[in-house]
C-alpha positions in Angstrom: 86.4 128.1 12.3 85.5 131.9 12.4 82.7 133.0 10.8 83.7 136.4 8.8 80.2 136.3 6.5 78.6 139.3 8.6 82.1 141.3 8.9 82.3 144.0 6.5 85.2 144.9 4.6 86.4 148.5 5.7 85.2 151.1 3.3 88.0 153.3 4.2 90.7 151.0 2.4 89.3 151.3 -0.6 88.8 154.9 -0.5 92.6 155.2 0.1 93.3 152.6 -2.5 90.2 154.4 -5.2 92.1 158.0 -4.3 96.0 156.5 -5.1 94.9 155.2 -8.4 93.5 158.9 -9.2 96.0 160.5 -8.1 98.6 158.5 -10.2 96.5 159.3 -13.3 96.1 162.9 -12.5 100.4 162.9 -12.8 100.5 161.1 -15.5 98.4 163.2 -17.5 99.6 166.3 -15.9 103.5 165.0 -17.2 101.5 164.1 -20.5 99.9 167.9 -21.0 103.6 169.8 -19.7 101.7 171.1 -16.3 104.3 168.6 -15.0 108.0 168.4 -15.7 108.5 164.5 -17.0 111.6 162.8 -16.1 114.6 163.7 -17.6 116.2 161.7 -20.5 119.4 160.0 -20.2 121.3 162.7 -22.7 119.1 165.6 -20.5 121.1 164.3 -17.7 124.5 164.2 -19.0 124.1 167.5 -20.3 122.9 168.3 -16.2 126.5 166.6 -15.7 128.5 168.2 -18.0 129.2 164.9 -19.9 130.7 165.9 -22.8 130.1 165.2 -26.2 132.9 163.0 -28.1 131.4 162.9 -31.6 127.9 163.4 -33.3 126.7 163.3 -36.6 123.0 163.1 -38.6 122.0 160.4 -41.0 119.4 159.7 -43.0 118.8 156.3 -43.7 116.7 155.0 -46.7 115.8 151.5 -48.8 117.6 151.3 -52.2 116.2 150.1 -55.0 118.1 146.8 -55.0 116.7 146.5 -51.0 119.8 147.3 -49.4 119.7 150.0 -46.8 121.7 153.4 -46.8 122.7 155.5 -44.4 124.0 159.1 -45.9 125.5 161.6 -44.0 122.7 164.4 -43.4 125.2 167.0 -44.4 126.7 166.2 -47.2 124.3 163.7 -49.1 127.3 160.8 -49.2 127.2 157.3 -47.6 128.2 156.5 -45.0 126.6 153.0 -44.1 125.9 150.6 -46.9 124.2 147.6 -45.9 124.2 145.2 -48.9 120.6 142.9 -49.8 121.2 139.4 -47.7 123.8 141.5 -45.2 123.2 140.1 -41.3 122.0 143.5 -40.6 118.8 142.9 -38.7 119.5 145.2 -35.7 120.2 148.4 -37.8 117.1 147.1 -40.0 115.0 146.5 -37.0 115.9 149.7 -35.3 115.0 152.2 -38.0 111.9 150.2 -39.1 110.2 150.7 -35.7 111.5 154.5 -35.5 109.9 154.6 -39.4 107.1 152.9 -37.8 106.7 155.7 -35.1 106.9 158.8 -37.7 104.2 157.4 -39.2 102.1 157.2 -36.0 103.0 160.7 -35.1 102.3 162.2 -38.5 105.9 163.4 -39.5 108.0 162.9 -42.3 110.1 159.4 -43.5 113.0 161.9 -44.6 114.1 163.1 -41.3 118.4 163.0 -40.2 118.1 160.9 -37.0 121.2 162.3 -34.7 124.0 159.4 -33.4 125.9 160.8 -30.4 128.8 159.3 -28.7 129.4 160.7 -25.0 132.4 161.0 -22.7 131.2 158.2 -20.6 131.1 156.0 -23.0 127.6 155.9 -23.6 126.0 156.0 -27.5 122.7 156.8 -28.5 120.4 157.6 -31.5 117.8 160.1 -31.1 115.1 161.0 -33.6 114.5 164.4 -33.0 110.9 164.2 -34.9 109.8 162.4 -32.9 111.5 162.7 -29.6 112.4 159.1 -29.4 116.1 157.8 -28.0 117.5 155.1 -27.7 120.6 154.2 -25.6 122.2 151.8 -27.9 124.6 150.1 -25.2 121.6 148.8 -23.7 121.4 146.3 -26.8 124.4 144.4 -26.0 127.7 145.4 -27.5 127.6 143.7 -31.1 124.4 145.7 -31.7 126.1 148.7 -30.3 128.9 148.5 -32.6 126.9 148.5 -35.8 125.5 152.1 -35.3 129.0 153.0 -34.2 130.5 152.7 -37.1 128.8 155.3 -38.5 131.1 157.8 -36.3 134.3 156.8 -38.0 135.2 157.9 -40.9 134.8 156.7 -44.2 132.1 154.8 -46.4 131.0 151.1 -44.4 130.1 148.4 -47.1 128.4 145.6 -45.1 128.5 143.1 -48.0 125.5 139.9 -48.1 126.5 136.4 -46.5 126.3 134.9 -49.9 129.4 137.3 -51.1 131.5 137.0 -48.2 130.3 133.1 -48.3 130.3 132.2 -51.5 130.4 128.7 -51.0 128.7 128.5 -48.2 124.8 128.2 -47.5 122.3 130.0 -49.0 120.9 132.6 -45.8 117.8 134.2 -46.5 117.5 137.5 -45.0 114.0 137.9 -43.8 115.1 141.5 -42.9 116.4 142.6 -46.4 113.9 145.5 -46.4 112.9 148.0 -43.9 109.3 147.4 -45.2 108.7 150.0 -47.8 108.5 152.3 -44.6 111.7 154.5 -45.5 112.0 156.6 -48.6 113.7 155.1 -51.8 116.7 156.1 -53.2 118.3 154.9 -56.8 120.9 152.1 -57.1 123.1 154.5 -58.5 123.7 156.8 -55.2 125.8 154.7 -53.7 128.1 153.1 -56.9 130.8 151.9 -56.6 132.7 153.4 -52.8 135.1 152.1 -51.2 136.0 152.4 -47.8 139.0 154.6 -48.2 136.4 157.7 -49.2 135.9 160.5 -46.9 132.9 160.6 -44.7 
C-alpha cells in the first residue's frame, strides 16, 4: 500500500476553492445592494418579449368576521371571491397567509391590492407589489391555478363549505378556515347576500 502520511495536500487548491466561495458572496451581495442587476423575473421577461397582457386586476383579500375569506376588487370595494368558513379552500388560504406572513417581515401594510395577471402565453401570476414577491401560479398544478383564476371572470365567486354543498355527508373540519388573524377584518355584512350574476 502507498504511504501518503508525509504528502501534503496542495495549498493552491484551496486557495482556488477559498477565492470561488468569496467571489460568489461578493455577487450575491453586490445583486443584494443594486451594484448588480439581479435576474430578471418571469413577468420582466415577458414584458422583454412583448407577451402581452390578456387581463389584470387588484384584489384585496381579508378574514371576515364569520372566518370566511374575501377577496374585493381593489377598485371598486365589491367581492369578487367569497370563500365560505369550512370551504376546501386551503391553496387560496395558504397562499395569502404566507404573502401576509411576508408583509409583516418586511414592515408593510396587511391592506395592500395584490395584482393577478393573466398573459398571452398562458401563463398567470400574482404579484404583491409591497413586497416584490410573485408567484407563477401554473407552477402549482392546474386545480390550484384555477382557483385564483377565477378571480378574472366576471362576477361575484361564492365558494360555499363542504357541509352546505354536503349536507348529508361527513362532517370536514377545515383546519384552514382562517388565514391566522394575519389579514385585516372586515364585517359579515360586506359581502350579504350576492349572487353570482352581479357585476365584478
Amino acid at each position: 500500500m502507498s504511504d501518503f502520511a508525509h504528502e501534503k495536500f496542495p495549498t493552491w487548491v484551496l486557495g482556488v476553492a477559498g477565492g470561488v466561495v468569496g467571489i460568489t458572496i461578493l455577487v450575491v451581495f453586490s445583486v443584494r445592494l443594486g451594484v448588480l442587476p439581479g435576474r430578471p423575473t418571469a413577468p420582466e421577461q415577458r414584458i422583454e418579449k412583448h407577451v402581452g397582457i390578456v387581463a389584470q386586476r387588484d384584489f384585496v383579500f381579508a378574514d371576515r368576521a364569520d372566518g370566511a375569506l374575501i377577496a374585493n376588487d381593489a377598485k371598486t370595494g365589491r367581492p369578487a371571491l367569497i370563500l365560505e368558513p369550512g370551504s376546501n379552500s386551503g391553496f387560496i388560504r395558504g397562499v395569502m397567509r404566507g404573502m401576509m406572513r411576508e408583509r409583516m417581515l418586511h414592515d408593510v401594510s396587511r391592506y395592500g391590492a395584490v395584482t393577478i395577471t393573466q398573459w398571452a402565453d398562458g401563463a398567470l401570476t400574482l404579484k404583491d407589489p409591497s413586497t416584490g414577491r410573485i408567484l407563477e401560479l401554473g407552477s402549482f398544478g392546474h386545480t390550484n391555478r384555477a382557483a385564483f383564476a377565477q378571480l378574472l371572470a366576471p362576477g361575484v365567486h361564492v365558494v360555499e363549505s363542504i357541509q352546505k354543498m354536503q349536507p348529508n355527508g361527513p362532517r370536514t373540519p377545515d383546519d384552514n378556515s382562517s388565514v391566522g388573524n394575519t389579514l385585516p377584518d372586515v364585517p359579515v355584512a360586506t359581502s350579504a347576500p350576492v349572487s353570482a350574476a352581479d357585476p365584478a
